[in-house]
C-alpha positions as CSV (number, residue, x, y, z in Angstrom):
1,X,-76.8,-207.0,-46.7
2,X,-74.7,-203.7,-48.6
3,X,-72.9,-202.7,-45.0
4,X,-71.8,-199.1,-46.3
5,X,-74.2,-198.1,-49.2
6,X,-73.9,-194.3,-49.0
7,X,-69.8,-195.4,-49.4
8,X,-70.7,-197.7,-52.0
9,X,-71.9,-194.9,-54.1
10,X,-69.9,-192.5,-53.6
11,X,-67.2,-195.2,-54.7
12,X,-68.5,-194.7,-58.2
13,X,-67.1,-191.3,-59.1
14,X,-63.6,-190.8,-57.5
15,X,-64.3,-187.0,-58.0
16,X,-66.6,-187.5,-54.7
17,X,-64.3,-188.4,-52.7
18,X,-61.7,-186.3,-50.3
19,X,-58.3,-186.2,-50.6
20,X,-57.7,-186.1,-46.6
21,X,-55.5,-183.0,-47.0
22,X,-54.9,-181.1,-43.8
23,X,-56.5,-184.4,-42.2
24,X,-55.5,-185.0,-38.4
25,X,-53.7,-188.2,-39.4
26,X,-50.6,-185.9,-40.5
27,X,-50.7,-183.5,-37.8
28,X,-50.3,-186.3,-35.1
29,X,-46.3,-186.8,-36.6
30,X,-47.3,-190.4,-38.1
31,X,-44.0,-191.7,-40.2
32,X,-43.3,-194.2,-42.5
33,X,-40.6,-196.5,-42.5
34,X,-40.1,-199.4,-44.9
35,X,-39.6,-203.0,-43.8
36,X,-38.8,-205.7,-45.7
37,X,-39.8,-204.0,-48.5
38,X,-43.3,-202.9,-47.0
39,X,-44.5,-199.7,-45.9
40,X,-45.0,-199.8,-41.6
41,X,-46.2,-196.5,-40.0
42,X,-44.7,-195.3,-36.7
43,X,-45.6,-192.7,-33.9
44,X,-43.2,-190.9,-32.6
45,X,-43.9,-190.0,-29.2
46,X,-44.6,-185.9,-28.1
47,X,-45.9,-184.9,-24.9
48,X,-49.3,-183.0,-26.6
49,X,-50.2,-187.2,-27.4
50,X,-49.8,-188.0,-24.1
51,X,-52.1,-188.0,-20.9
52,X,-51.5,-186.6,-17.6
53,X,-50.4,-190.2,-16.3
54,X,-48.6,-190.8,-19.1
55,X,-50.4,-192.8,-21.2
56,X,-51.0,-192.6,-24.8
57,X,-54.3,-190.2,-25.3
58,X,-56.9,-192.7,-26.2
59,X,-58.1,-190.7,-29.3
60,X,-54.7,-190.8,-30.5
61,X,-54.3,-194.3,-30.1
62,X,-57.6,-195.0,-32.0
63,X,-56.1,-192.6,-34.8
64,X,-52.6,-194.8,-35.3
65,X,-55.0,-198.2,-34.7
66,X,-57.0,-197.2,-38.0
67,X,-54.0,-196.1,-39.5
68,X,-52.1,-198.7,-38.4
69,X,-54.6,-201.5,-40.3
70,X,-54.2,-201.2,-43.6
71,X,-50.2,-202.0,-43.2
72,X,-50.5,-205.5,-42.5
73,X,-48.8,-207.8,-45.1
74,X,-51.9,-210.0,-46.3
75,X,-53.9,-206.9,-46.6
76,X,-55.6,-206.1,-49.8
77,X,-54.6,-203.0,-50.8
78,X,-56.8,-202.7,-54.6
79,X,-59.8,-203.5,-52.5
80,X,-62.0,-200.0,-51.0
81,X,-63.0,-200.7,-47.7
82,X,-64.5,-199.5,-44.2
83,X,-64.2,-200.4,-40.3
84,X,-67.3,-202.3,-39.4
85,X,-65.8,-202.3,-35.9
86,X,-62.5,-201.8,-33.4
87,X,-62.0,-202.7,-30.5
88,X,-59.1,-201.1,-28.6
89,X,-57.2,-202.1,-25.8
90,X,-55.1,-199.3,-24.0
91,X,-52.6,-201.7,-21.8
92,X,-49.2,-199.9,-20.3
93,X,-47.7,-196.6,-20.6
94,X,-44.9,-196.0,-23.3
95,X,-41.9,-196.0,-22.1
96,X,-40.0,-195.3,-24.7
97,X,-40.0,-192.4,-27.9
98,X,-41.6,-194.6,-30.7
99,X,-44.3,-196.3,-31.0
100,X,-44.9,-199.3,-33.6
101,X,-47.5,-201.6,-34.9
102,X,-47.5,-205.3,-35.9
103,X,-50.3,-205.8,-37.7
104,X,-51.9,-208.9,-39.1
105,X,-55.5,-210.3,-41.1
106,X,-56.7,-212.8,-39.0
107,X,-59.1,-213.7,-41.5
108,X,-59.8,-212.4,-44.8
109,X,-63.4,-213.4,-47.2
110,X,-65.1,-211.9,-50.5
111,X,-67.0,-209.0,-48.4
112,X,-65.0,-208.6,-44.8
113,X,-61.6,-209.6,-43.0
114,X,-60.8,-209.2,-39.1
115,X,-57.2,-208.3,-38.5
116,X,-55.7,-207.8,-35.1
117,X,-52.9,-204.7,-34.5
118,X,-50.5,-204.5,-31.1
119,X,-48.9,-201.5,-30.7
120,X,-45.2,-201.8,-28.8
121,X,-42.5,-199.0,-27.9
122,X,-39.3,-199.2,-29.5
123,X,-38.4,-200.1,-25.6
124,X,-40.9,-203.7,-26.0
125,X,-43.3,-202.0,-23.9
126,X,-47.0,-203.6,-24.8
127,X,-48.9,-200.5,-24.7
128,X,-52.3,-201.3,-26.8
129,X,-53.8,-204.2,-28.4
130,X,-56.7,-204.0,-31.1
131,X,-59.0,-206.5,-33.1
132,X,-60.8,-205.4,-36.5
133,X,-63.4,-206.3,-38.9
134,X,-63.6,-204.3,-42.2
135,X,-65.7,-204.5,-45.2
136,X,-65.0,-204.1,-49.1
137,X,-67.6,-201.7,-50.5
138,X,-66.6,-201.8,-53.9
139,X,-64.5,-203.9,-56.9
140,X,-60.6,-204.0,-56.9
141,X,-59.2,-200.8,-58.2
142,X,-56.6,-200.2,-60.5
143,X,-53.2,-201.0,-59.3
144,X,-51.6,-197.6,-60.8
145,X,-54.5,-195.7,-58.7
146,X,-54.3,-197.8,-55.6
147,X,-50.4,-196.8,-55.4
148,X,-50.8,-193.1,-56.9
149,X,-53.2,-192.8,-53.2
150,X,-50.8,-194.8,-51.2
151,X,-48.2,-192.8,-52.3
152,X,-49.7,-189.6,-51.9
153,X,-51.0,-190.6,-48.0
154,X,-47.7,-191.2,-47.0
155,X,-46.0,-188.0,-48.4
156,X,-48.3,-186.6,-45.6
157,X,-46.9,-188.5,-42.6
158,X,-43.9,-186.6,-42.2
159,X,-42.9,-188.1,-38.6
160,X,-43.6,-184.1,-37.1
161,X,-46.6,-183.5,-34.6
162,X,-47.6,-180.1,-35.5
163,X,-50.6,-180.2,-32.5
164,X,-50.5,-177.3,-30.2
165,X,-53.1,-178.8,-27.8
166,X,-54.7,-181.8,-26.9
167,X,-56.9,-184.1,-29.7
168,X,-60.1,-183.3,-28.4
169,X,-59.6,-179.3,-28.6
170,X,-58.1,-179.7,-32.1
171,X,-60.9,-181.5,-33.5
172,X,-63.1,-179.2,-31.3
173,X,-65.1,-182.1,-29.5
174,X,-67.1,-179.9,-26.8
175,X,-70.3,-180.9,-24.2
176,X,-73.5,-179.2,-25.8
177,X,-76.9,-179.1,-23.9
178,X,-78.7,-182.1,-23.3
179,X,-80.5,-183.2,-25.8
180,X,-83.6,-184.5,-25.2
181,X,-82.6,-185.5,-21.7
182,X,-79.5,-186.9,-22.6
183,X,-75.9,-185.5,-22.2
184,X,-73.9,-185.0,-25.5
185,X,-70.8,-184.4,-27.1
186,X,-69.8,-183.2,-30.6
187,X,-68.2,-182.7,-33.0
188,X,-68.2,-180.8,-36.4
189,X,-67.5,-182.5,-39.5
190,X,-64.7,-180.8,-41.3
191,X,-61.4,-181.4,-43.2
192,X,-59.9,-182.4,-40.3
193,X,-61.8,-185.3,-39.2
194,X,-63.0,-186.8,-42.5
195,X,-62.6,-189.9,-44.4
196,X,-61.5,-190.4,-47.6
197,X,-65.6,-191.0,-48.6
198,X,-66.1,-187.8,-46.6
199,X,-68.0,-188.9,-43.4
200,X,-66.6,-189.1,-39.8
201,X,-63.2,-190.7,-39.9
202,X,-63.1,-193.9,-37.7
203,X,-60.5,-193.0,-35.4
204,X,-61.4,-189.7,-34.4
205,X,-65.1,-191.0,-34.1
206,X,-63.4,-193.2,-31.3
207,X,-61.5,-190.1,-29.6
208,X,-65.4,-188.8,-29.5
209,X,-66.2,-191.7,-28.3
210,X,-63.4,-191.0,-25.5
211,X,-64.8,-187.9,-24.9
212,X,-68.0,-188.4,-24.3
213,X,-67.5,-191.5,-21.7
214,X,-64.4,-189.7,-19.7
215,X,-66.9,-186.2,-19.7
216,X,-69.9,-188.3,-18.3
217,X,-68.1,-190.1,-16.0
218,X,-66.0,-187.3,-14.3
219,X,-69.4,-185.3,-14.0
220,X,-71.1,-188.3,-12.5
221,X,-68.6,-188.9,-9.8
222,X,-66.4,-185.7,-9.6
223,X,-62.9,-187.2,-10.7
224,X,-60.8,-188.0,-13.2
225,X,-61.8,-190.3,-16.0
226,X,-59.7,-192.6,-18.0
227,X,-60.7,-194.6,-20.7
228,X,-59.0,-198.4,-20.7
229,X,-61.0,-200.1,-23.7
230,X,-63.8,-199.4,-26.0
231,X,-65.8,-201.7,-28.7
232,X,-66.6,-199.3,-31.3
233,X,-69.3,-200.0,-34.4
234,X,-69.7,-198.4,-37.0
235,X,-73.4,-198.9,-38.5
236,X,-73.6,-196.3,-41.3
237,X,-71.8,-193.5,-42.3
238,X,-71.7,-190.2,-40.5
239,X,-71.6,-187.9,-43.9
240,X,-73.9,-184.3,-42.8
241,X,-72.4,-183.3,-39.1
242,X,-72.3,-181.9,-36.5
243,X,-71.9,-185.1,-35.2
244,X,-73.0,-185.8,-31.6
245,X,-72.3,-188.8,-29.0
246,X,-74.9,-189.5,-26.6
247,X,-72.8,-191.3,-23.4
248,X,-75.1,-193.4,-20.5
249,X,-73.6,-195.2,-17.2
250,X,-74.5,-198.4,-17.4
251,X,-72.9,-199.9,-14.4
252,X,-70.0,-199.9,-12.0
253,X,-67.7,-202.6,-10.2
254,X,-64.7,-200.8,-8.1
255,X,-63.0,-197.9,-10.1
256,X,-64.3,-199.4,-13.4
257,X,-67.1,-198.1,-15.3
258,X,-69.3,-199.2,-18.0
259,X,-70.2,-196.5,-21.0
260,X,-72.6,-196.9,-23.4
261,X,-72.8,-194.3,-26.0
262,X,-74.7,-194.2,-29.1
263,X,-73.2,-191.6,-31.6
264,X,-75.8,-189.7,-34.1
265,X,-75.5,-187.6,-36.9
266,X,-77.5,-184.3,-36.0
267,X,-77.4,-183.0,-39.6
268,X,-79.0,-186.2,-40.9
269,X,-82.2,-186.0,-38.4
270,X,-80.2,-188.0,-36.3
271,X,-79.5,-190.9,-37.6
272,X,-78.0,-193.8,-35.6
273,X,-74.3,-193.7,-36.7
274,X,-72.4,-195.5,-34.0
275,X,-72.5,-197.9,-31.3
276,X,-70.2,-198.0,-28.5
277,X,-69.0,-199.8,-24.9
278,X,-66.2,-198.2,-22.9
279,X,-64.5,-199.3,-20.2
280,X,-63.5,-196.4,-18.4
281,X,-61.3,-196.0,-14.7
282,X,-62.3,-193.9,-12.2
283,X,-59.2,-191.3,-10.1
């Protein structure tokens, strides 16, 4: 089975595909530093990233995890790939002013790979833990192009968060009406929250994701919602926008709460884009 077919094409002409300029990757201060010789991306820490309780915003943290994949040392960097899923674990509160990622492919085949990233603060704190599986969805490029794009990524991770307000206002993630019955959130596909093939980047499709369950969950029960961990799948691209997550309570044990959501593309008669579980605590 092609996984990514609308990417596969677009992979054909390199004219089709965005540059990620002005993306929300370089307005969240990511900054490279090199490590024996290999590029490793960091996050410096600034209270707009940051919850209330102090933990790391979980759309953020799904923005460094996607970022954070592509550094590990095994990873092919010729080969034009997608998420086919990630799972994210938010675990402790930073401690310190710098977060990094240790990333490594787990296993690596002709068409997919699973790679696992933990995120630490420069203090040792363990604050997130994430497993991966990505496809190829085209032949090995050029080496001169693969590190002409590379190159021109980084120059854009200049270690400065340039937010002035939280993730989800930025990207402009807001409740509509219900749909149908159903309670959504959305979002509108612009430079901002792209991909390089020009469809819904995969880690600010997981701060809708985060959205959408912490928003159902405080209006179910009337307080504060956090989420703690969230499987996220990415069936097909999102490529025509708005695009709109569709959050339902599945169940509850204690202060924890189980979120399904399935996340549709409203300007492609509402395709079936994305499937995801969140765990998500309650006060």
């Amino acid at each position: 089975m092609d996984p990514m077919p609308a990417a596969r094409a677009q992979d054909t002409d390199h004219a089709t595909t965005t540059h990620m300029t002005g993306h929300v990757l370089g307005r969240i201060g990511l900054q490279i530093r090199i490590e024996d010789g290999s590029p490793r991306i960091d996050l410096p820490l600034h209270p707009i990233l940051l919850d209330a309780d102090g933990h790391l915003d979980f759309g953020v943290l799904g923005l460094y995890l996607d970022a954070a994949s592509g550094q590990a040392p095994s990873f092919p960097q010729n080969r034009p790939w997608l998420h086919a899923d990630i799972t994210a674990h938010r675990l402790n509160a930073p401690e310190g002013q710098v977060l990094s990622a240790s990333s490594r492919v787990e296993r690596l085949g002709g068409r997919s790979g699973v790679l696992v990233v933990d995120v630490h603060d420069d203090l040792g704190v363990h604050v997130a833990r994430s497993v991966q599986q990505f496809v190829f969805v085209g032949p090995p490029r050029p080496a001169e192009r693969t590190a002409h794009e590379r190159a021109r990524f980084y120059r854009r991770l200049h270690g400065t968060c340039s937010l002035r307000v939280p993730l989800h206002e930025a990207l402009e993630i807001g409740r509509d009406g219900d749909g149908d019955g159903r309670a959504g959130w959305s979002i509108p596909l612009q430079e901002l929250s792209r991909n390089t093939w020009g469809g819904l980047h995969g880690g600010v499709a997981i701060a809708l994701v985060d959205a959408a369950v912490t928003g159902a969950v405080t209006e179910a029960t009337g307080a504060p919602a956090r989420t703690v961990s969230a499987a996220v799948r990415y069936l097909t691209p999102s490529l025509a926008g708005p695009v709109r997550a569709e959050p339902t309570i599945v169940g509850r044990r204690g202060d924890v709460v189980l979120v399904a959501t399935e996340v549709r593309d409203a300007g492609a008669e509402g395709t079936l884009t994305i499937l995801a579980d969140a765990h998500v605590s309650v006060g």
